[in-house]
One Martini backbone bead per residue (centre of mass of N, CA, C, O) as a GRO file, in nm:
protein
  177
    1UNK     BB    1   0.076   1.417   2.677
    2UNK     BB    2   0.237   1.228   2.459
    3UNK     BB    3   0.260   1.094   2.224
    4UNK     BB    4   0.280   0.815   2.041
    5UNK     BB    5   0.618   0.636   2.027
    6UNK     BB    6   0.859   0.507   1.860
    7UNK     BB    7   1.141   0.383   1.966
    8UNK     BB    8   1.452   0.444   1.890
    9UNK     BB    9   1.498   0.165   1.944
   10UNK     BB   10   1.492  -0.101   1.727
   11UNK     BB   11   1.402  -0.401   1.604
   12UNK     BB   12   1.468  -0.604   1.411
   13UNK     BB   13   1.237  -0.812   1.204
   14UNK     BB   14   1.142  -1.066   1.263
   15UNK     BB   15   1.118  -1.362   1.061
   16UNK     BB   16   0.829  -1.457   1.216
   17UNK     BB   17   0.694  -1.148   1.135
   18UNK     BB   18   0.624  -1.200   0.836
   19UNK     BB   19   0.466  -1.435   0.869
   20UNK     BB   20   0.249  -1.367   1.106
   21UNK     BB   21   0.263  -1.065   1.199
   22UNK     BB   22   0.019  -0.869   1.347
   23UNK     BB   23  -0.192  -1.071   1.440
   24UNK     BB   24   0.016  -1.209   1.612
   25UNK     BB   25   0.086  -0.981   1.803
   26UNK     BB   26  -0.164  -0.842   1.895
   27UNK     BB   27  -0.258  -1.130   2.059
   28UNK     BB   28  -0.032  -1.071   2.251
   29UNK     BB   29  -0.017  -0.833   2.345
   30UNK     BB   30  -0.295  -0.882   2.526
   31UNK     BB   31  -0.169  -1.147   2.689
   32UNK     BB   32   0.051  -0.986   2.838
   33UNK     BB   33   0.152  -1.061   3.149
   34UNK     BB   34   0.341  -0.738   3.108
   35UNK     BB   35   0.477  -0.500   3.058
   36UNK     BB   36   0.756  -0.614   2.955
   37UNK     BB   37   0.613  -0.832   2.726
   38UNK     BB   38   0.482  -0.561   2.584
   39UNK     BB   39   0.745  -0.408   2.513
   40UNK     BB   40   0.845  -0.644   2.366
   41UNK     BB   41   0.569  -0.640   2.126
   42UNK     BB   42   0.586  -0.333   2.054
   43UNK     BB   43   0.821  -0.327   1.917
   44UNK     BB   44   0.783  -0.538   1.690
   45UNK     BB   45   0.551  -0.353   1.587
   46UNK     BB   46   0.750  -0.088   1.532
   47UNK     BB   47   0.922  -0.245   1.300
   48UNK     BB   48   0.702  -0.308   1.092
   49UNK     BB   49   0.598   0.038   1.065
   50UNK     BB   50   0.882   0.121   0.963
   51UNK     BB   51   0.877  -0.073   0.752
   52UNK     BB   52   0.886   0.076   0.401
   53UNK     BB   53   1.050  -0.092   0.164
   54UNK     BB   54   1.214   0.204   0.116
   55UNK     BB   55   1.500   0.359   0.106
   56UNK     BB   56   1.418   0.639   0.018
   57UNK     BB   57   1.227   0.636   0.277
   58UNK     BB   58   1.398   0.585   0.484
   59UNK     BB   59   1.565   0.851   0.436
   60UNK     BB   60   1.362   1.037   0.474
   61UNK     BB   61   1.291   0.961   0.770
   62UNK     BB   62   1.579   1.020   0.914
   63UNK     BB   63   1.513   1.351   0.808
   64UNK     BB   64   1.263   1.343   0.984
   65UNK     BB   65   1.446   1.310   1.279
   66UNK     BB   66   1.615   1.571   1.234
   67UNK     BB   67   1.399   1.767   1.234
   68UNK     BB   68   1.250   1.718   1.489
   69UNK     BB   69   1.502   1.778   1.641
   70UNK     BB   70   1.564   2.038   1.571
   71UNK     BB   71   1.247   2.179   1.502
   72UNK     BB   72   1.213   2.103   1.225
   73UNK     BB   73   0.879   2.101   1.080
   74UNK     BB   74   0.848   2.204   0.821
   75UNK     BB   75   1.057   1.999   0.694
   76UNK     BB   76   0.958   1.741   0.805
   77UNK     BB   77   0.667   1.764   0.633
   78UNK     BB   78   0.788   1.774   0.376
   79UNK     BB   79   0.879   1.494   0.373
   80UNK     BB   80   0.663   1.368   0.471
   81UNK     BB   81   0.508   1.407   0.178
   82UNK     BB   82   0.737   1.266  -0.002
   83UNK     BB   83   0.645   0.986   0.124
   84UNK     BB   84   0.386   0.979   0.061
   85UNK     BB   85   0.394   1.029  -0.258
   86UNK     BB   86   0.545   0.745  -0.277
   87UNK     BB   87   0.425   0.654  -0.004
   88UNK     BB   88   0.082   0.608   0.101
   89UNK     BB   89   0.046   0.321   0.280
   90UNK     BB   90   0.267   0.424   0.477
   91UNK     BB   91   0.191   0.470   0.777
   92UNK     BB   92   0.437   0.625   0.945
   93UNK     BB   93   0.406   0.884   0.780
   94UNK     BB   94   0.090   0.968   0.897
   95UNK     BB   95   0.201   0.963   1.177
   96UNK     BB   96   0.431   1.180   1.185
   97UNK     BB   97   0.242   1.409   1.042
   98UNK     BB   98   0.058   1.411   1.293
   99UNK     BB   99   0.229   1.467   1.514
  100UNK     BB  100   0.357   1.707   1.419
  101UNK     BB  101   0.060   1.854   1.420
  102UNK     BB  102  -0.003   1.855   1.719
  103UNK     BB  103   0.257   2.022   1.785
  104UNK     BB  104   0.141   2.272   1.629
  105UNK     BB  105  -0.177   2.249   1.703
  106UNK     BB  106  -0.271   2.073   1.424
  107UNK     BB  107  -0.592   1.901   1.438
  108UNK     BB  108  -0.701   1.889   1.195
  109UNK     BB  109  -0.454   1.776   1.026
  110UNK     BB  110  -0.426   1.543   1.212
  111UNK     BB  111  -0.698   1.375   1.187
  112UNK     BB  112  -0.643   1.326   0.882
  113UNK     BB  113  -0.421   1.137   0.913
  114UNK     BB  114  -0.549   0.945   1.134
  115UNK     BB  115  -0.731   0.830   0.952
  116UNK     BB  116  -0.517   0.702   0.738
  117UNK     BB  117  -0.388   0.509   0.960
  118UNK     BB  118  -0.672   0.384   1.001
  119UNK     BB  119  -0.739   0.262   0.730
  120UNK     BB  120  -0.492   0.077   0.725
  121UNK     BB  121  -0.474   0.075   1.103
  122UNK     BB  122  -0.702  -0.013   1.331
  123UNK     BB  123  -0.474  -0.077   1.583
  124UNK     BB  124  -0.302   0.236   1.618
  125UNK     BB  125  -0.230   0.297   1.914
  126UNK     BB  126  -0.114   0.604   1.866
  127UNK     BB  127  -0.330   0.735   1.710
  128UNK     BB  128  -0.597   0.681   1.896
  129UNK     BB  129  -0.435   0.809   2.151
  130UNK     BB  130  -0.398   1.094   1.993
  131UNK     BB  131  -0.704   1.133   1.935
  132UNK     BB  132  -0.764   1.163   2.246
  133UNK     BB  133  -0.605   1.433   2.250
  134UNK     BB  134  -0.811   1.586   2.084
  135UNK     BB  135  -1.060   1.572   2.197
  136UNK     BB  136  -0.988   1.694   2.474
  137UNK     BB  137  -0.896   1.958   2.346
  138UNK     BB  138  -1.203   1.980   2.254
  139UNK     BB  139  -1.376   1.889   2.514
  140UNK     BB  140  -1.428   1.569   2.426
  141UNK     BB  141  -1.432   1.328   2.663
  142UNK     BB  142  -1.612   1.132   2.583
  143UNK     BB  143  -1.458   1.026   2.293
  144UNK     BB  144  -1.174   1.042   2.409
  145UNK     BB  145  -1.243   0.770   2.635
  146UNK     BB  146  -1.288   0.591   2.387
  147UNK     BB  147  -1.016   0.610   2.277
  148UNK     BB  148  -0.867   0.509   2.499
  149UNK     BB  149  -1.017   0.228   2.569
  150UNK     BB  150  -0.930   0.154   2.219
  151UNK     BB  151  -0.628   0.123   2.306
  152UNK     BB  152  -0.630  -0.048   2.571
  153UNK     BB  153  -0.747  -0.282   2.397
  154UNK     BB  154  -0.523  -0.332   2.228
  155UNK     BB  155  -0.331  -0.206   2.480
  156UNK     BB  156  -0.270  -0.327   2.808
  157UNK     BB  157   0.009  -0.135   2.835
  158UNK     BB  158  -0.034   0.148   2.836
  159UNK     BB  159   0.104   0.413   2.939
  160UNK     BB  160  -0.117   0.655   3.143
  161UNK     BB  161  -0.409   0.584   3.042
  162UNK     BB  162  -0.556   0.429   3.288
  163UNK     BB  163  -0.547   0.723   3.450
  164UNK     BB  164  -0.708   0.885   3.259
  165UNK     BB  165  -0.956   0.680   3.233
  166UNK     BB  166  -1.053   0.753   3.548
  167UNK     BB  167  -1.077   1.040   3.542
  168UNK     BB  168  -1.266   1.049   3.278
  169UNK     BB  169  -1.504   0.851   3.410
  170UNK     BB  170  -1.540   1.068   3.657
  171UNK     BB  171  -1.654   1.293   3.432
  172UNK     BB  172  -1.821   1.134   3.242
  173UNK     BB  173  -1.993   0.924   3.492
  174UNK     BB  174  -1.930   0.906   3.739
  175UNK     BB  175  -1.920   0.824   4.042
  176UNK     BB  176  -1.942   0.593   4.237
  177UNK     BB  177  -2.119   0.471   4.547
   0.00000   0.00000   0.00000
């Protein structure tokens, strides 16, 4: 399973959303009745999350997608470094350098991004989603399956999550009588 991430293609963010913020669009997220439009108040939340306030930050995230996509990691984590150091709080460079990180199989070092999202954005449904993919990898199925529960929870249309949730709960909990 890959990480979440934001599509390619974002929604600018709606007038309403500024206003609103992301507390009402995550408990629109929760009731919302379909994966359809689950997906559509999903985007306008990673619209939010990707804007960073910042031309210069925004210039740098544009070339960690061009180097992501590129496949220099390298470069991507230096850039994506400069964005922290410019912009700390800016949530979404934490996540993509943790993205970045768990690509390189450096679980420590994106575990540690991830804190770092989770303490900015505790609802950050791509992070948390991230974390149960590291803790699986270290074989640690029941945190695992909990950190997965907790996206599912915040975003109850994650896709592939909730068959892997009844896998993970088959392995972890054993199946009913």
């Amino acid at each position: 399973m890959e990480p979440v991430q934001p599509p390619a293609d974002l929604p600018r963010p709606q007038r309403g959303d500024q206003v609103r913020g992301l507390d009402f669009l995550f408990e629109a997220l929760k009731i919302a009745p379909d994966a359809e439009s689950a997906k559509h108040i999903e985007n306008r939340i990673w619209a939010l999350w990707v804007a960073s306030g910042s031309d210069t930050a925004n210039l740098l995230m544009s070339r960690v997608k061009a180097a992501t996509d590129g496949k220099d990691l390298d470069l991507a984590i230096q850039l994506l470094n400069s964005v922290i150091e410019l912009r700390p709080d800016y949530v979404e460079a934490w996540n993509r350098r943790a993205t970045i990180y768990y690509l390189r199989k450096d679980y420590v070092r994106s575990m540690g991004d991830i804190r770092q999202v989770l303490a900015r954005e505790p609802r950050h449904f791509g992070a948390i989603s991230g974390l149960g993919m590291i803790l699986q990898e270290f074989g640690d199925e029941k945190r695992a399956l909990d950190a997965f529960r907790r996206a599912v929870a915040i975003h109850p249309h994650l896709l592939k999550l909730p068959d892997l949730i009844k896998s993970l709960t088959e392995k972890v909990e054993g199946r009913d009588i």
